[in-house]
DRENPALUM-32669 format. One line per 3 residues: number of its first residue (from 1); for each residue x, y, z of C-alpha. Coordinates in pm, whole numbers, plus 50000, padded with zeros to 5 digits. Example, Ala and Ser with C-alpha at 12.3 -4.5 7.8 and 13.67 -1.06 7.14 Angstrom:
1> 51230/49550/50780 | 51367/49894/50714
// end
This chain:
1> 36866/30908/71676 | 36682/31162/71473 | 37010/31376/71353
4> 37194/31012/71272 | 36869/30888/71073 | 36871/31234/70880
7> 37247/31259/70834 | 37241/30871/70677 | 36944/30956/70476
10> 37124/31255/70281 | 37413/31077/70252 | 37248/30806/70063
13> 37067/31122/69853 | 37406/31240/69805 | 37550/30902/69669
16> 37258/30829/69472 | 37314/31156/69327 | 37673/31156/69288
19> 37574/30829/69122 | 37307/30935/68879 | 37528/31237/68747
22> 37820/30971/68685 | 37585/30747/68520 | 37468/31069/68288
25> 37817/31180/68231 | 37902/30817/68117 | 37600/30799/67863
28> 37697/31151/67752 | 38042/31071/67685 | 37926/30727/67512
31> 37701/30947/67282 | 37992/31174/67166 | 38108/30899/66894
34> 38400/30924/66625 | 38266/30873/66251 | 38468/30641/66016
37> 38668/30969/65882 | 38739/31116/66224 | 38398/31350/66302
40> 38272/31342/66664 | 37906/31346/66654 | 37637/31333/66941
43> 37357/31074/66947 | 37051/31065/67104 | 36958/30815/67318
46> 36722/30601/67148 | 36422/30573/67395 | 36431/30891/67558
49> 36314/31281/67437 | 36615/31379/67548 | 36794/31579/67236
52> 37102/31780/67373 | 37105/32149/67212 | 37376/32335/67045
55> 37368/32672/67186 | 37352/32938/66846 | 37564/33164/66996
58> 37869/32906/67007 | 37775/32885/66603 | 37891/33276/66520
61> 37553/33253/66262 | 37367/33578/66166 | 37093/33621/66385
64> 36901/33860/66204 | 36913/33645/65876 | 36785/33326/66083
67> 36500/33523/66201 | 36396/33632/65867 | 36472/33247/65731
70> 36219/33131/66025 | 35982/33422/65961 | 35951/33331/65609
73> 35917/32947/65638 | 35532/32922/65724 | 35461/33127/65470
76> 35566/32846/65243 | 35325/32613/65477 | 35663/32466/65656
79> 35542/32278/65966 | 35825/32151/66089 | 36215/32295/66044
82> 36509/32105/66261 | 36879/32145/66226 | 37156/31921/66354
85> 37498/32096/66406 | 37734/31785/66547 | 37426/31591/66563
88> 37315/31810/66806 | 36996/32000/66795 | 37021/32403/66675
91> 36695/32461/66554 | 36363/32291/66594 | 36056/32452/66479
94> 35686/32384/66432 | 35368/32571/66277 | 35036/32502/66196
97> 34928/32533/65823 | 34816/32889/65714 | 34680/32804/65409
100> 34460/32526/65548 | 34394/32634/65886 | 34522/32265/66010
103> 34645/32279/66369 | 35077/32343/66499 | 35267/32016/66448
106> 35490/31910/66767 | 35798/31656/66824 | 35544/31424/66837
109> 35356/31501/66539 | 35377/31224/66261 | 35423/31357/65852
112> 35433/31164/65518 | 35790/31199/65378 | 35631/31107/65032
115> 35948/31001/64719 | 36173/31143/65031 | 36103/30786/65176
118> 36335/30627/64835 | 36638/30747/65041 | 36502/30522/65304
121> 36447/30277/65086 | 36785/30291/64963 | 36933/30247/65310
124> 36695/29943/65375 | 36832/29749/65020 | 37209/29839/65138
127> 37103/29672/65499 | 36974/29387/65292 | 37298/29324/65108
130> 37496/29377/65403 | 37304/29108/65531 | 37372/28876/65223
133> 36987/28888/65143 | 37038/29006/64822 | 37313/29159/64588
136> 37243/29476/64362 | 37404/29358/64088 | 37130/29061/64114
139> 36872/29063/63803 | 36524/29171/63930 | 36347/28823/63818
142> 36573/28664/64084 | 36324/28775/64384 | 36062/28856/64158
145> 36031/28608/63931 | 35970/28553/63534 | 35707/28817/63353
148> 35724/29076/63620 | 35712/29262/63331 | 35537/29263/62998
151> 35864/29216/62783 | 36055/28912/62632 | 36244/28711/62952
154> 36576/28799/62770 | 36501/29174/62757 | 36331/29133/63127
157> 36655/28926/63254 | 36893/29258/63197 | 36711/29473/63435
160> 36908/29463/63765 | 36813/29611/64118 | 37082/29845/64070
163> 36882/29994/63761 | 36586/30034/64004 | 36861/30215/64213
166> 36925/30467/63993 | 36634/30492/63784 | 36801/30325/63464
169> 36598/30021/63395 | 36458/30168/63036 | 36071/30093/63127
172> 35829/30309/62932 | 35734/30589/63118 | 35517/30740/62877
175> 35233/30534/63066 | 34951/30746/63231 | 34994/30616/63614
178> 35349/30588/63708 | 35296/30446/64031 | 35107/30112/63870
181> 35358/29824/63884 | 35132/29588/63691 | 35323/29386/63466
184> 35131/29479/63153 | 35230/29842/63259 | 35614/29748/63213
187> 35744/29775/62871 | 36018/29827/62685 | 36201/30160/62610
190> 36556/30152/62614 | 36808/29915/62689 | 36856/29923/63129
193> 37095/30196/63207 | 37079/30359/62859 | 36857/30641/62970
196> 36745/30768/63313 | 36375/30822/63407 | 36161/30901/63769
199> 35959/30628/63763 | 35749/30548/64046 | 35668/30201/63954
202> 36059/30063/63954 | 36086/30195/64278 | 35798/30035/64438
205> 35924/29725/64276 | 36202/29736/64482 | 36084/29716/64828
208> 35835/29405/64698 | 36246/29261/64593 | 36349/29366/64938
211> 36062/29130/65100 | 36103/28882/64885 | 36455/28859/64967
214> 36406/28881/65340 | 36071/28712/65409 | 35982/28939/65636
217> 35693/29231/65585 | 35870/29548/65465 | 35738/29718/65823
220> 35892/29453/66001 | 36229/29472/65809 | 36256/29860/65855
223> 36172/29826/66215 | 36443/29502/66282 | 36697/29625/66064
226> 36695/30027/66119 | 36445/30212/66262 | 36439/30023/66633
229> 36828/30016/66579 | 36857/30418/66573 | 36523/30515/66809
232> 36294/30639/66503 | 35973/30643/66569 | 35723/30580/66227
235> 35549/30292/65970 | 35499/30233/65620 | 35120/30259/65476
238> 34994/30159/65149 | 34763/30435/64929 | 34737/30338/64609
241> 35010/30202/64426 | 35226/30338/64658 | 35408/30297/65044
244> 35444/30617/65218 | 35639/30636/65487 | 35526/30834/65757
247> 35723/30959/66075 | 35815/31238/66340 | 36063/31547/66227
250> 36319/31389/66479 | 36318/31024/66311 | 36415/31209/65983
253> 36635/31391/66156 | 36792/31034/66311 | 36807/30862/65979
256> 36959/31173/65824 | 37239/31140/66136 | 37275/30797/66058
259> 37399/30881/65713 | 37605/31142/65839 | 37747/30944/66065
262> 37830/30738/65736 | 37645/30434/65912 | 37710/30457/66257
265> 37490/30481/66518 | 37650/30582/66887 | 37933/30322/66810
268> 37716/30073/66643 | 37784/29994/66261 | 37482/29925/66046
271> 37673/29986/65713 | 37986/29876/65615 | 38171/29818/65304
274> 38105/30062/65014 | 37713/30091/64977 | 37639/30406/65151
277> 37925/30557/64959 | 37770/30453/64590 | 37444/30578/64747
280> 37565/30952/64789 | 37793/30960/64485 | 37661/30960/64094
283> 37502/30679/63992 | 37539/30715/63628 | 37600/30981/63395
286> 37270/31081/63225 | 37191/31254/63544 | 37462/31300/63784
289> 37279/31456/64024 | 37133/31131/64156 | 37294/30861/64329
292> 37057/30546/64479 | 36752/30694/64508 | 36933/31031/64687
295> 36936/31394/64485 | 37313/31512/64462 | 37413/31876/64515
298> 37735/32030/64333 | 37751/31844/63976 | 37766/31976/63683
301> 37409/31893/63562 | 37059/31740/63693 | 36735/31631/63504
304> 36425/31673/63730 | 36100/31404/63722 | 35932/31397/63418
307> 36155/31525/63156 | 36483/31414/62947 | 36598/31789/62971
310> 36953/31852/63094 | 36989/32165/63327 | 37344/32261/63316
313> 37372/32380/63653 | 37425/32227/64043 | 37073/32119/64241
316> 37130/32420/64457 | 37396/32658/64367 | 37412/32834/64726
319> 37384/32482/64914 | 37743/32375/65019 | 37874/32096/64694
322> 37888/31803/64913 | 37529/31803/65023 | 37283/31517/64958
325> 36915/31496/64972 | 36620/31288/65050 | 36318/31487/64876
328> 35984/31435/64870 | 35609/31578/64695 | 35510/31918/64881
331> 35871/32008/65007 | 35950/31679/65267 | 36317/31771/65261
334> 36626/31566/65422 | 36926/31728/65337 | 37237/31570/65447
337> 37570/31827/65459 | 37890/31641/65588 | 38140/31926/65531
340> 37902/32139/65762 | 37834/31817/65958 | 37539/31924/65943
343> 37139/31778/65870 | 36834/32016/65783 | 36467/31859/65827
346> 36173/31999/65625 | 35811/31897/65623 | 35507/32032/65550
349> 35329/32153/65229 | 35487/32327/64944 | 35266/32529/64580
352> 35201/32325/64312 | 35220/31939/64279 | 35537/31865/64167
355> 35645/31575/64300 | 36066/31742/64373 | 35972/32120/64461
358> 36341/32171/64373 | 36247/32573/64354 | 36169/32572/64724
361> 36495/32388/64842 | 36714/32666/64632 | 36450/32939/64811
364> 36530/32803/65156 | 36936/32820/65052 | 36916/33156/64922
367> 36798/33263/65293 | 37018/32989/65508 | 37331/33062/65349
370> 37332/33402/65439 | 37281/33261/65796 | 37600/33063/65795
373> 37818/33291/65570
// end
């Protein structure tokens, strides 16, 4: 009986086997998904480590130039550095801080994406209108209501969420905090969409419009409407004025496939219509380089927080025209390149306080496109 008990035993190991690898070849097969214009990208599952690699020797990059990119990142107190090639993972890096002695970061590591969380926010008002919550084109005092600001209701009544958008709603930002939302704060400048200016405050604002609109908490809204939807892991906390958002590298990394996938995750569609497009495309003239709360690469000019200057130049000359960018205080980068299909994660600390380290994202281009030349 022995050799017939044995004999049935690794046959059933064999057809649980053969079973399990058919089962993983299925949900590998389901993750390779199609994009609206014809890309096939890979997905991650969305409650599992599991993060298929791109091997960089399929990639034909220069090896000696990536080693000197990677070399050079922590001395810019980089703690975290992923790439997605196909949606698949090519690089993933972590450090600990050398200028504060702070301990390595790891996949599991959570990071504050600081003004890089606007792009989220973004997303989350396009999810909203998708969902007939609101409309853009809506005046503010719709969801907030009358005297949100400190003008006359028929100056107040022009501002729309779209100006919040794209930074056009003509508030005074000559005030000394620019994160404080307080309706005696919020005066008049310039007529909504007549001049463009990084102000904290309007874009606070519009995540109070979002939960108005919804009646949900805006944790519970991210986590409903997006983040449980595409596995990322992270939560929104107030300091100050303020909502940070704060997360792993690999649930930037998701939401930055999610855009790349144009609003697809592994077959399911959380944007449709024409929002995501408006998002990643000019929002107005007086600074082309921004779209709905998302930095623009390849345009012919850019103004940067804090000043009415006009640069007449791209974002990042070396960066590839089409890219798009999430970008955050201290160098919390989410850069977004479809023709390289193709997302680059960034966190950690970064000199000086400005709150877009622009410099350091054309420093980290100078280096990476001699990698992919």
């Amino acid at each position: 009986m022995t050799p017939r008990i044995n004999f049935l035993f690794q046959t059933s190991k064999t057809r649980i086997l053969l079973g399990f690898c058919l089962l993983i070849s299925s949900l590998s097969a389901q993750a390779q998904v199609p994009t609206p214009s014809g890309k096939v990208l890979y997905f991650p599952p969305n409650e599992s480590a599991i993060w298929e690699e791109r091997p960089l020797a399929e990639l034909g990059w220069d090896q000696q130039a990536l080693a000197d990119m990677l070399a050079w990142l922590p001395t810019q107190d980089t703690r975290a550095f992923l790439i997605l090639k196909d949606g698949k993972l090519v690089i993933e890096e972590y450090w600990g801080s050398k200028l504060t002695g702070v301990g390595e970061m790891d996949q599991n590591s959570f990071w504050y994406w600081a003004s890089a969380g606007k792009t989220l926010t973004a997303a989350l008002i396009g999810l909203a209108e998708e969902d007939k919550l609101l409309k853009i084109k809506d005046p503010t005092q719709k969801y907030l209501g009358k005297g949100w600001t400190a003008m006359a209701d028929k100056e107040e009544k022009k501002i729309r969420l779209v100006h919040h958008l794209s930074f056009t709603t003509g508030l005074d930002d000559s005030v000394e905090n620019l994160d404080d939302f307080s309706p005696e704060k919020l005066k008049f400048l310039a007529k909504p969409g007549t001049r463009w200016s990084y102000h904290n405050a309007t874009y606070t604002l519009l995540q109070q419009t979002l939960v108005k609109a919804s009646g949900l908490d805006f944790q519970s809204f991210y986590k409903e409407k997006l983040g449980n939807r595409i596995g990322m892991k992270g939560f929104w906390q107030s300091s100050g004025m303020e909502n940070i958002f704060y997360s792993d590298a690999r649930s930037m990394a998701r939401f930055g496939l999610l855009l790349l996938a144009e609003g697809k995750w592994n077959g399911e569609t959380l944007f449709s219509g024409d929002f995501l497009e408006k998002m990643t495309l000019s929002s107005q003239s007086l600074n082309p380089s921004y779209g709905y709360l998302t930095w623009l690469n390849g345009k012919k000019s850019y103004k940067m927080p804090g000043s009415q200057v006009v640069i007449n130049d791209s974002l990042t000359p070396l960066a590839p025209a089409d890219m798009y960018l999430a970008l955050g205080e201290n160098g919390q980068f989410l850069m977004v390149i479809p023709s390289q299909n193709m997302v680059i994660v960034r966190m950690g600390g970064a000199p000086g306080d400005h709150p877009v380290p622009d410099f350091l994202v054309r420093q980290i281009w100078d280096r990476f496109s001699k990698v992919i030349r």
